[in-house]
C-alpha positions as CSV (number, residue, x, y, z in Angstrom):
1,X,-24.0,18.0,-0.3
2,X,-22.7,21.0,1.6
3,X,-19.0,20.6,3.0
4,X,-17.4,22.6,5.5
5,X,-13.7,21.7,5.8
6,X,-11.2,24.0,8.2
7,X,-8.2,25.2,7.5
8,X,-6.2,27.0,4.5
9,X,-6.5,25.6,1.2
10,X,-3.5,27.4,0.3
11,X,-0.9,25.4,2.1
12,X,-0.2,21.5,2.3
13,X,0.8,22.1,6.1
14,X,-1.3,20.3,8.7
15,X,-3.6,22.2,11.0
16,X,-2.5,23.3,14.1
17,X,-2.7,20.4,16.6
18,X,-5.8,21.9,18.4
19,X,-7.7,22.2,15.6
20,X,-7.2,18.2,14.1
21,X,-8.0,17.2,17.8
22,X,-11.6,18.9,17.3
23,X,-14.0,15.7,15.8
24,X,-16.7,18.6,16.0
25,X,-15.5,20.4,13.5
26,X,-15.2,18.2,10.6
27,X,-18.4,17.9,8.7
28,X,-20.0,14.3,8.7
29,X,-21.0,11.7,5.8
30,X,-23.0,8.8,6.4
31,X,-23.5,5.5,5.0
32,X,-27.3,5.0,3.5
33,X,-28.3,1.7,1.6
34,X,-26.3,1.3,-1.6
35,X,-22.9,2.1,0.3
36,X,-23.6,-0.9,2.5
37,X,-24.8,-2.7,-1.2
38,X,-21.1,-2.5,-2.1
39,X,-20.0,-4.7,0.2
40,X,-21.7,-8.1,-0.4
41,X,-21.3,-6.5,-4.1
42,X,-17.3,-7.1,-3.6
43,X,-18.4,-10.8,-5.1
44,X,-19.5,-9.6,-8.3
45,X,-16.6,-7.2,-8.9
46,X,-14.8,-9.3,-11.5
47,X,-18.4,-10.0,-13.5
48,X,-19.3,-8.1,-16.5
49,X,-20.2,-7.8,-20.6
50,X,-15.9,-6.3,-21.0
51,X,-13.8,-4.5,-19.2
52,X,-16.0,-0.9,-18.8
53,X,-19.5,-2.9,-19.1
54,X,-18.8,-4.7,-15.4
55,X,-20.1,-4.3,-12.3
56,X,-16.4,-3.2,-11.3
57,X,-17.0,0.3,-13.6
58,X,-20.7,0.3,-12.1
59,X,-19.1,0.3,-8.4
60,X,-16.3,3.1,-9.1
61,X,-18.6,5.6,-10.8
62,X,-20.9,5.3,-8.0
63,X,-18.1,6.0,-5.2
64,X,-16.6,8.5,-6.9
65,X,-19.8,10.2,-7.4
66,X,-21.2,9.4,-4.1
67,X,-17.9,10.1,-2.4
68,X,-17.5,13.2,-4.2
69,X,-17.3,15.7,-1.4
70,X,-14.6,13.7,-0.1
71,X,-12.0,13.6,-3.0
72,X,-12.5,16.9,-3.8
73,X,-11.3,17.7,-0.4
74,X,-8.3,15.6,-1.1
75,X,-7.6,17.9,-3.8
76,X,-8.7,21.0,-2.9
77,X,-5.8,22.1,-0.9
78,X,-3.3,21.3,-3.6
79,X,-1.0,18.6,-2.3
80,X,2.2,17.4,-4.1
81,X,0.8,14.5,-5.1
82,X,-1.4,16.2,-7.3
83,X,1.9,16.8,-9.6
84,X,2.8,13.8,-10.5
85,X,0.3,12.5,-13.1
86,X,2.6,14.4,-16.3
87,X,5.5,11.5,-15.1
88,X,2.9,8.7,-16.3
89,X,3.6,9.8,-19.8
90,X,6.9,10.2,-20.0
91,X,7.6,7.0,-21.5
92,X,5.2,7.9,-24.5
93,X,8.2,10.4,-25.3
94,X,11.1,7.8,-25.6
95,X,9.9,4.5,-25.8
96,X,8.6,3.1,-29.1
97,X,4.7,2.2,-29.5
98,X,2.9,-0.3,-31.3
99,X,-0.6,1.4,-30.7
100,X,-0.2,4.9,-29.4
101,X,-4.2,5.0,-29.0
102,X,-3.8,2.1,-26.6
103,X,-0.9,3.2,-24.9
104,X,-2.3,7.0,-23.9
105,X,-5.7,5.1,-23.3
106,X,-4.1,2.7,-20.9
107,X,-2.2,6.1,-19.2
108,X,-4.9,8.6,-18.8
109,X,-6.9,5.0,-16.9
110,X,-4.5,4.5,-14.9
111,X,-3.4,8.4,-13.8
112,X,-7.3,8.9,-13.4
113,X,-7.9,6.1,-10.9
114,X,-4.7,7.0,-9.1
115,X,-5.7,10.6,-8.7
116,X,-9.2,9.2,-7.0
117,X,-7.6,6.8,-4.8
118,X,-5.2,9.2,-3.2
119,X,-7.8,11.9,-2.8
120,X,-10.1,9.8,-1.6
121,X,-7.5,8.7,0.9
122,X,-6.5,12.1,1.5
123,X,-10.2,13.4,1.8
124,X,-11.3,11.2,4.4
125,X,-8.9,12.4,6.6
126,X,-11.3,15.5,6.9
127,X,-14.6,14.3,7.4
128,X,-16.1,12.3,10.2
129,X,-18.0,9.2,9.1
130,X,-21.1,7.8,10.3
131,X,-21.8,3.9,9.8
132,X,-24.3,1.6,12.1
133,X,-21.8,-1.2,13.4
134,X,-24.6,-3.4,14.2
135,X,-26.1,-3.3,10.1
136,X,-22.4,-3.8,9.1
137,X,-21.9,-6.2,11.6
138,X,-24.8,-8.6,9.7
139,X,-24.3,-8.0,6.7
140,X,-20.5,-9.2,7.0
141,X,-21.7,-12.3,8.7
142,X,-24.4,-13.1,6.1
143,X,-21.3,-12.4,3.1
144,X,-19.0,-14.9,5.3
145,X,-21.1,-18.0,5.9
146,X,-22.3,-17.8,2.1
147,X,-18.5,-17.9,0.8
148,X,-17.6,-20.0,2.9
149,X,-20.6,-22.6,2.4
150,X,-19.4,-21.5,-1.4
151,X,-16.1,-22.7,-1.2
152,X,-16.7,-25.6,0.4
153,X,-18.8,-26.6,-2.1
154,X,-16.7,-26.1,-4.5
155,X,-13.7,-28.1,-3.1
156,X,-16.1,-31.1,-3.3
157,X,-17.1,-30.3,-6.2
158,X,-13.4,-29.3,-8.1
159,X,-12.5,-32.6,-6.3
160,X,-14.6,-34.8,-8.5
161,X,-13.7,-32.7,-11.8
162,X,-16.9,-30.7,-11.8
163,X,-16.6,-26.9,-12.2
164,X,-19.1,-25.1,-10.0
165,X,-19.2,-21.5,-10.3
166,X,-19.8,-18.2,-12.5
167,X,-19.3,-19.5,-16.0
168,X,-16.7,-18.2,-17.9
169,X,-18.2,-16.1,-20.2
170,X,-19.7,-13.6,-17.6
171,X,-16.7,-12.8,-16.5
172,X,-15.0,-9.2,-17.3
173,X,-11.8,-9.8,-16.5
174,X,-9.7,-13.0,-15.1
175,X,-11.1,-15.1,-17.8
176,X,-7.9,-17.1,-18.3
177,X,-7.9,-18.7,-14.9
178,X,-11.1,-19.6,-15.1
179,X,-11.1,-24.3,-15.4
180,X,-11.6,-25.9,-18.5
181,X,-12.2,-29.5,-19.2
182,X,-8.4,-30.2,-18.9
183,X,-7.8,-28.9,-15.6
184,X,-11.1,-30.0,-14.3
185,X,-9.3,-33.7,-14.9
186,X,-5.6,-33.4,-14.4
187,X,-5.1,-30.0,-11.9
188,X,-5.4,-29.5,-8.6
189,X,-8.0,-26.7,-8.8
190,X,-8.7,-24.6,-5.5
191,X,-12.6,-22.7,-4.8
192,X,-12.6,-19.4,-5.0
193,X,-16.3,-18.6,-4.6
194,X,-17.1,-16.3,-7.1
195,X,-14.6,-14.9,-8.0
196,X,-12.1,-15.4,-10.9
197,X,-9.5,-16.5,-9.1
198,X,-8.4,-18.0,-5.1
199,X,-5.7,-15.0,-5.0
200,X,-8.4,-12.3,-6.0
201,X,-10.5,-13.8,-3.3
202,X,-7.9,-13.4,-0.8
203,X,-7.6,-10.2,-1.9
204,X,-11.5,-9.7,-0.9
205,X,-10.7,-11.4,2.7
206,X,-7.7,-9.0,3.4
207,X,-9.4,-6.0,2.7
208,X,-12.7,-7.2,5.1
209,X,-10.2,-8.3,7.6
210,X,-8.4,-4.8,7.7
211,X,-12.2,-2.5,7.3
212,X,-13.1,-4.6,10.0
213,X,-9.7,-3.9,12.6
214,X,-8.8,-7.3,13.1
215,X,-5.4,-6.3,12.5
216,X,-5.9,-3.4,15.6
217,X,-7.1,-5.3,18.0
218,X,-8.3,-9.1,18.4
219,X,-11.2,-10.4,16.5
220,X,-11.9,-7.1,14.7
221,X,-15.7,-5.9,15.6
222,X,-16.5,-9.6,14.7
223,X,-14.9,-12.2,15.9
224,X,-16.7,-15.1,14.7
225,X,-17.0,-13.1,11.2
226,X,-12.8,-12.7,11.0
227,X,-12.5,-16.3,11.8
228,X,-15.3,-17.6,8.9
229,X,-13.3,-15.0,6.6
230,X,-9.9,-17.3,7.7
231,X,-11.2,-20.0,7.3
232,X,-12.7,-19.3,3.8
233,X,-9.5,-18.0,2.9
234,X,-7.3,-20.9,4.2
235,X,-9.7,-23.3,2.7
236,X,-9.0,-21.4,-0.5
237,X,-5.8,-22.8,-0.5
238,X,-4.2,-19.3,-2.0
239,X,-0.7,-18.5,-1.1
240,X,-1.0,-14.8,-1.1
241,X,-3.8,-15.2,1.5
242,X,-1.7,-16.9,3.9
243,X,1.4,-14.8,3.3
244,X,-0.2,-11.3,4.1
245,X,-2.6,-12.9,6.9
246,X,0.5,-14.0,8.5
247,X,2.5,-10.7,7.6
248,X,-0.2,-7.9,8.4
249,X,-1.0,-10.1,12.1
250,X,2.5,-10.6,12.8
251,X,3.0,-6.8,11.9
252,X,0.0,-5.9,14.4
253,X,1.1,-7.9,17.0
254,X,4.4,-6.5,17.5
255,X,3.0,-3.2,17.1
256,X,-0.6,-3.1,18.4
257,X,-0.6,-2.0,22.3
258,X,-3.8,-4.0,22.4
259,X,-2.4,-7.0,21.3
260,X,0.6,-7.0,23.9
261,X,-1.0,-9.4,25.9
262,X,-0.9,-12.0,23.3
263,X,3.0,-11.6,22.0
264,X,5.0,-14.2,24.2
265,X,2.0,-17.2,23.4
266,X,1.5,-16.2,19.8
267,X,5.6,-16.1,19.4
268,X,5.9,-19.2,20.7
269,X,3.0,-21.0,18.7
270,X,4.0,-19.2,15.6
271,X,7.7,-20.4,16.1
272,X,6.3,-23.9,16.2
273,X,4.1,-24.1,13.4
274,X,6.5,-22.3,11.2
275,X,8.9,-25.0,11.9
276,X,5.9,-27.8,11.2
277,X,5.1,-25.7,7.6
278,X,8.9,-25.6,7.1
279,X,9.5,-29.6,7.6
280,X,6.5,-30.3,5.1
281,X,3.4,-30.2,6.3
282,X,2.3,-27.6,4.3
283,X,1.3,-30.0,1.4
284,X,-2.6,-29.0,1.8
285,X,-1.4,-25.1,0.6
286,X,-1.1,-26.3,-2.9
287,X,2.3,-29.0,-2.9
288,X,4.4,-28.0,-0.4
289,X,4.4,-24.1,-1.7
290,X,5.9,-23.0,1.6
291,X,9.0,-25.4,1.1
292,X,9.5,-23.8,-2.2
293,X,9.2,-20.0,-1.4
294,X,11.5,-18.2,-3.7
295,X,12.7,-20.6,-5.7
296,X,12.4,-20.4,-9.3
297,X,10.3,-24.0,-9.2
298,X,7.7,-22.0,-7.2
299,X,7.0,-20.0,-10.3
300,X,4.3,-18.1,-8.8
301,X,6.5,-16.5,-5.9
302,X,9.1,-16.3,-8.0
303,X,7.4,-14.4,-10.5
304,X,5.3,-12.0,-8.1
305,X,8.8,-10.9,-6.0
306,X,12.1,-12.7,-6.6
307,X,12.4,-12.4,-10.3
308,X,11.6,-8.8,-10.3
309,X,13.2,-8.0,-7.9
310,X,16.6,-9.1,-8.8
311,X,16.0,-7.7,-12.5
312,X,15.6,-4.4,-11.5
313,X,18.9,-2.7,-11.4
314,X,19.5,-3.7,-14.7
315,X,15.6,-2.1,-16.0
316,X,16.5,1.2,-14.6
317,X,19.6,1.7,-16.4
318,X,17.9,0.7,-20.0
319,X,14.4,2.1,-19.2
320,X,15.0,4.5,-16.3
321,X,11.3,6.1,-17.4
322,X,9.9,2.9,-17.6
323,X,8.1,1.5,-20.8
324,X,4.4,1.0,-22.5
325,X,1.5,-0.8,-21.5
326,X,1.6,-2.5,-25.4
327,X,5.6,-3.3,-25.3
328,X,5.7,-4.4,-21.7
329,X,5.5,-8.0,-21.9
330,X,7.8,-8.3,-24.8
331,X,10.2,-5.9,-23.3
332,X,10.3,-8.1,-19.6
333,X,10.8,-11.5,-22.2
334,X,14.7,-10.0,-21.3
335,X,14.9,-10.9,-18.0
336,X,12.2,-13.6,-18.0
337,X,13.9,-15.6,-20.7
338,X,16.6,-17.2,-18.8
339,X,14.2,-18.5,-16.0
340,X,12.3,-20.2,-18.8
341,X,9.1,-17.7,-18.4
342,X,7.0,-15.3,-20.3
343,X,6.7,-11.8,-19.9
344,X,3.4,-11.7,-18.8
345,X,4.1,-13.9,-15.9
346,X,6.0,-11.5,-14.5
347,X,2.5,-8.6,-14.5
348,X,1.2,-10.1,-11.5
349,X,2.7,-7.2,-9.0
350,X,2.0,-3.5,-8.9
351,X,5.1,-2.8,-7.2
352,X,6.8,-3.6,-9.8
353,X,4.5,-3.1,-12.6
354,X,4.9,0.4,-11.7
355,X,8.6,0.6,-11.9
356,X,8.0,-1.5,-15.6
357,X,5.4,1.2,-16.7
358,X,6.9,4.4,-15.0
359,X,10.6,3.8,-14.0
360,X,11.6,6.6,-11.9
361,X,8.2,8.1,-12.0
362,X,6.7,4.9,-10.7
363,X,8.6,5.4,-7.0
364,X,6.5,8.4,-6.4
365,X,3.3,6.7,-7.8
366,X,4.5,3.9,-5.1
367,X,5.1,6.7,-2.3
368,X,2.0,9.2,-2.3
369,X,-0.2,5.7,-2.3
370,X,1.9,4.9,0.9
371,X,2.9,8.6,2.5
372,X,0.6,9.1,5.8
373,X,-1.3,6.4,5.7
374,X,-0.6,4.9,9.1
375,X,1.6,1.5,9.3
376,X,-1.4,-0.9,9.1
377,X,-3.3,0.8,6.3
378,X,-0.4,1.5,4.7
379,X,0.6,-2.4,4.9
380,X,-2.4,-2.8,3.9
381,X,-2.4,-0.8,0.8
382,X,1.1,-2.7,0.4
383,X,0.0,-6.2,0.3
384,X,-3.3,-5.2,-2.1
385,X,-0.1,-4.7,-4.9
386,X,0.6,-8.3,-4.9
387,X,-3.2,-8.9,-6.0
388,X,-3.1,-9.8,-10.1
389,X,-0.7,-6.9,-10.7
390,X,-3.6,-4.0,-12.0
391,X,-4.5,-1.6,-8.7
392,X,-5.5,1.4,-11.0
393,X,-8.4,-0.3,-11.9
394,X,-12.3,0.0,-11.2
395,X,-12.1,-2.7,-9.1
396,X,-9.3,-2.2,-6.9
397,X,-10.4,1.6,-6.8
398,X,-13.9,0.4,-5.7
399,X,-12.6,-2.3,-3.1
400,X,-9.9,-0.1,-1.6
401,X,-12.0,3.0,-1.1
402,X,-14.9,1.2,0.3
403,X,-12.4,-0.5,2.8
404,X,-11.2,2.8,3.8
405,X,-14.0,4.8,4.3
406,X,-15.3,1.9,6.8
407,X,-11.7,1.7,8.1
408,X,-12.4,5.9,9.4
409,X,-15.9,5.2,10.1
410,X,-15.2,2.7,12.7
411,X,-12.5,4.4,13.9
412,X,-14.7,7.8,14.3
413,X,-17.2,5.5,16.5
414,X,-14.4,6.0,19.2
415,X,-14.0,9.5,18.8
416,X,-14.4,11.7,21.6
417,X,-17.4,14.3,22.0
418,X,-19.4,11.9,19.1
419,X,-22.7,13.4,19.5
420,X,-21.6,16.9,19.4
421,X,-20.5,16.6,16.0
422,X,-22.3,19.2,13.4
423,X,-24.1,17.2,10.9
424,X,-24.7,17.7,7.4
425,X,-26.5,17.0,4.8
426,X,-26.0,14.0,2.0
């Protein structure tokens, strides 16, 4: 695939002005049949033999292979960020292991899929990509009545104590929430098509919502498909779905010029039904979840944010280089203990399993991910750390760059002089 990018690869500046304004001269990448496989493949992520044998690995070899050009024009030039992969191992210098084979395995994963992720991001910015909105457009629909025809399903079904779904065993990776026979009888258990999990799900529906602009302008480049996607995801009954739904659409509309028209109503609505969710008629999300945001009897807010939060003063000044991925649990059993919780409850955020892995080191891991990204993608990229805690994994890597590199393709529709654009070769 031959690349022509412009400018110095010498310096991290940006081009002059004149130069990033020219569409024409960036070379052009376009989507061919297994990128739009991907998508509809998003369902499958979390299914596998283990952890490497999945469809998860299967996806992130083929971006990063098929998407080579692109990282290694996010590299090429040398940018800072590039630098920061010797602070993921400074912990293996202080703190004590229990399997050091484990722990530098864990490492070189994670610093790998980091590396990709920000050149990728970083890459695309050069390019121009070419996607047919139309074949997108279908496909999306397609995905979106099938999950939600899924999940619906599956309430009925999960509502009778029958599990209906991807059987355990197939799974790669969320096995533990998957129902047994005990919650099948005594839990309230919520569909999450097939995935592992409702909050991995929601995860899915973000990410579709933001490649697709609904949080740009209204609707997206599918109306009817956003509001199947919301109503999937509502129906889903997961908290972290509703919270960055109503974050990342609050966030556009105040911010969005093309949403301006819509501020005073949707203030005014919003006001009102927050009031309704506040008083208690939230009791579909799960028990009244809303009316317990924060508190340590909402464990699973508390756990994700609060808890964390609060505990990390303290961290910094015992582990300001953070500690290992074999030591982590039992070293956060310090600060869980008193609120009556495990270590491992508290894994469930990557803003803050960063900080636990890479103290100090773990604020630049946190910034490069976010530096010039944009404020919706990088809200974006925010709210997919609150997704089951791992985001330097195959599947977050695959999910996130996919959702990207649609995010510029749609937005290169728009660009000017389009058709002038020099083509090349894939």
């Amino acid at each position: 695939m031959e690349v022509q990018v412009q400018g110095s690869v010498a310096t991290m500046k940006r081009p002059p002005a004149r130069a990033k304004a020219s569409a024409a001269t960036r070379p052009v990448l376009r989507f061919n049949t297994l990128d739009y496989a991907v998508i509809p493949g998003f369902l499958l992520i979390e299914v596998g033999l283990s952890y490497w044998v999945s469809f998860a690995t299967l996806f992130a070899v083929f971006l990063a292979w098929r998407w080579r050009d692109v990282i290694w024009a996010g590299l090429s030039s040398l940018p800072l960020f590039v630098f920061v992969p010797p602070l993921f191992f400074m912990a293996l210098l202080i703190e004590p292991t229990t399997d050091l084979t484990q722990d530098v395995l864990h490492i070189c994963r994670e610093a790998m899929f980091w590396l990709l992720l920000c050149a990728m991001l970083e890459g695309l910015k050069k390019f121009t990509i070419e996607i047919d909105q139309k074949k997108l457009g279908k496909i999306l629909f397609l995905m979106a009545v099938f999950v939600l025809l899924l999940c619906v399903y599956q309430f009925r079904q999960y509502s009778v104590g029958v599990y209906f779904g991807i059987p355990k065993e197939y799974f790669s990776q969320g096995q533990g929430t998957i129902a047994g026979d005990l919650d099948l009888a005594y839990s309230h258990l919520r569909p999450s098509a097939t995935l592992a999990e409702p909050s991995y799900l929601a995860f899915i529906l973000i990410s579709i919502l933001f490649f697709t602009k609904f949080f740009e302008f209204p609707g997206g480049i599918a109306p009817l498909t956003s509001a199947i996607f919301i109503i999937t995801g509502f129906l889903s009954q997961s908290m972290s779905f509703v919270m960055f739904l109503a974050g990342l659409t609050g966030l556009a509309l105040y911010t969005q010029p093309r949403f301006a028209r819509y501020r005073a109503p949707a203030t005014l609505i919003g006001s009102v039904v927050l009031l309704v969710l506040i008083t208690g008629a939230a009791a579909f999300l799960s028990d009244t979840r809303l009316a317990k945001f924060g508190s340590t009897s909402d464990t699973s807010t508390f756990a994700r944010i609060v808890g964390p939060l609060i505990s990390l003063p303290e961290f910094f000044a015992i582990h300001p280089f953070g500690t290992l991925s074999t030591t982590m649990t039992d070293m956060l059993e310090y600060f869980t203990s008193p609120y009556g919780m495990s270590g491992e409850e508290w894994t469930h955020n990557f803003l803050f399993n960063a900080i636990f892995l890479y103290g100090l080191g773990g604020i630049f891991i946190l910034y490069f991910l976010l530096k010039g990204r944009g404020l919706v993608p990088a809200s974006y990229i925010f709210s997919c750390m609150f997704f089951n805690g791992g985001m330097l994994n195959p599947d977050k890597f695959s999910v996130m760059s996919v959702s990207f590199i649609i995010f510029k393709a749609l937005g290169d529709l728009k660009a000017p002089n389009q058709m002038a654009i020099k083509r090349t070769s894939t």
